[in-house]
N, C-alpha and C positions, 0 to 999 in steps of 0.2 A: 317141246317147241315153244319157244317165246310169241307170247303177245303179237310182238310188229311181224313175227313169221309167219304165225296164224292171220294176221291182217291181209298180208302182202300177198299169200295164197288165194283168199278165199276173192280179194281183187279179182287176182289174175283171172279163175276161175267165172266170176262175174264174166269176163269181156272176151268168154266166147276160147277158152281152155286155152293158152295160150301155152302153157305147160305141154300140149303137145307137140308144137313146133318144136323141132332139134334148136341146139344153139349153133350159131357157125362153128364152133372148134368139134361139134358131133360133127356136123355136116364134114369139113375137114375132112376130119378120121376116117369117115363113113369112103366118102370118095376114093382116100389112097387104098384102105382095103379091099375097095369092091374093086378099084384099079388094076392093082396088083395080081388079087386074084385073076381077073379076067385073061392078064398078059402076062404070068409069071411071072413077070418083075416087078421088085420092089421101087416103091416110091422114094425119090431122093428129096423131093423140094417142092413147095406150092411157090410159084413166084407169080400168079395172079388167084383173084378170088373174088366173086361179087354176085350179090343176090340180084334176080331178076323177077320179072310178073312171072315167069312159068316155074320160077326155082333157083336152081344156081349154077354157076359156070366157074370152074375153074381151067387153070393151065396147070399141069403137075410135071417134072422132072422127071423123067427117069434113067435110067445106065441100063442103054444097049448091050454094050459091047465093051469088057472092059480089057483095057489093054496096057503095056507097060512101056514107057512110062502113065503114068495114069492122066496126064495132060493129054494123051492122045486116045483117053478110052470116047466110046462112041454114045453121046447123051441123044435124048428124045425129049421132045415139048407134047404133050397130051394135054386137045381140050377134051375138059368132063362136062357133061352136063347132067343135072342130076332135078330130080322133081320138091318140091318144097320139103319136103318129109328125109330129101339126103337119100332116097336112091338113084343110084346109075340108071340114066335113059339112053345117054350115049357118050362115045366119045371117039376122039378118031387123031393119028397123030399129025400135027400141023409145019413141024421142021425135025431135022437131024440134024448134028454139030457137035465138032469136036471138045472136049470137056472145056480144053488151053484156049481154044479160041471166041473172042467178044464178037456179037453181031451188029455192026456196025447199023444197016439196015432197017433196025426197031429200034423204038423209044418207049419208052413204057413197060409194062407188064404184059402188054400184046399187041 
C-alpha cells in the first residue's frame, strides 16, 4: 500500500469508520439482489435512486410478464427502501405498464 493509501485510510478511519458505510453502486447491487430474490424476478433497470436521513430509496424495473412481441411484455416500477448499510426494509410495487408504452403522466424519476 502506497503512502497517500495508508494516509487516506487511516483519515477515513479517524472520522468515525467511514469504510463501513456501503458505496452507492454496493447499495445498488444489494437492492436488485435482495429484490429479486424476494419476488423472483430479476431486476432490469434502476431508473431512480437517492440517499435519505433513514437510508435509501430506490425505484427498480422489473419484467412481469414477458410477451411477444416484446414491446408488449408486462414491466413493473418497485419502490426499495433499504436502511443505511443497503439492506431491504421494504418495498412495494408503485405502477404496471406495458414495455412499448411512455407514461405521459410522470416527469422525472418518480
Amino acid at each position: 500500500m502506497t503512502d497517500s493509501q495508508n494516509s487516506r485510510k487511516s483519515s477515513r478511519q479517524r472520522q468515525g469508520g467511514a469504510d463501513d458505510m456501503p458505496s452507492p453502486m454496493e447499495v445498488l447491487r444489494q437492492a436488485r439482489a435482495q429484490l429479486a430474490e424476494l419476488t423472483g424476478k430479476a431486476a432490469e433497470t434502476v431508473s431512480s435512486f437517492e440517499q435519505t436521513e433513514d437510508g435509501w430509496v430506490l425505484e427498480i424495473e422489473v419484467l412481469e410478464l414477458a410477451r411477444v412481441p416484446d414491446t408488449m411484455s408486462l414491466m413493473a416500477s418497485y419502490q426499495v427502501d433499504l436502511d443505511p448499510q443497503g439492506q431491504l426494509t421494504g418495498y412495494r410495487r408503485v405502477r404496471r405498464y406495458e414495455r412499448g408504452r411512455s407514461d405521459a403522466h410522470r416527469s422525472g424519476g418518480r
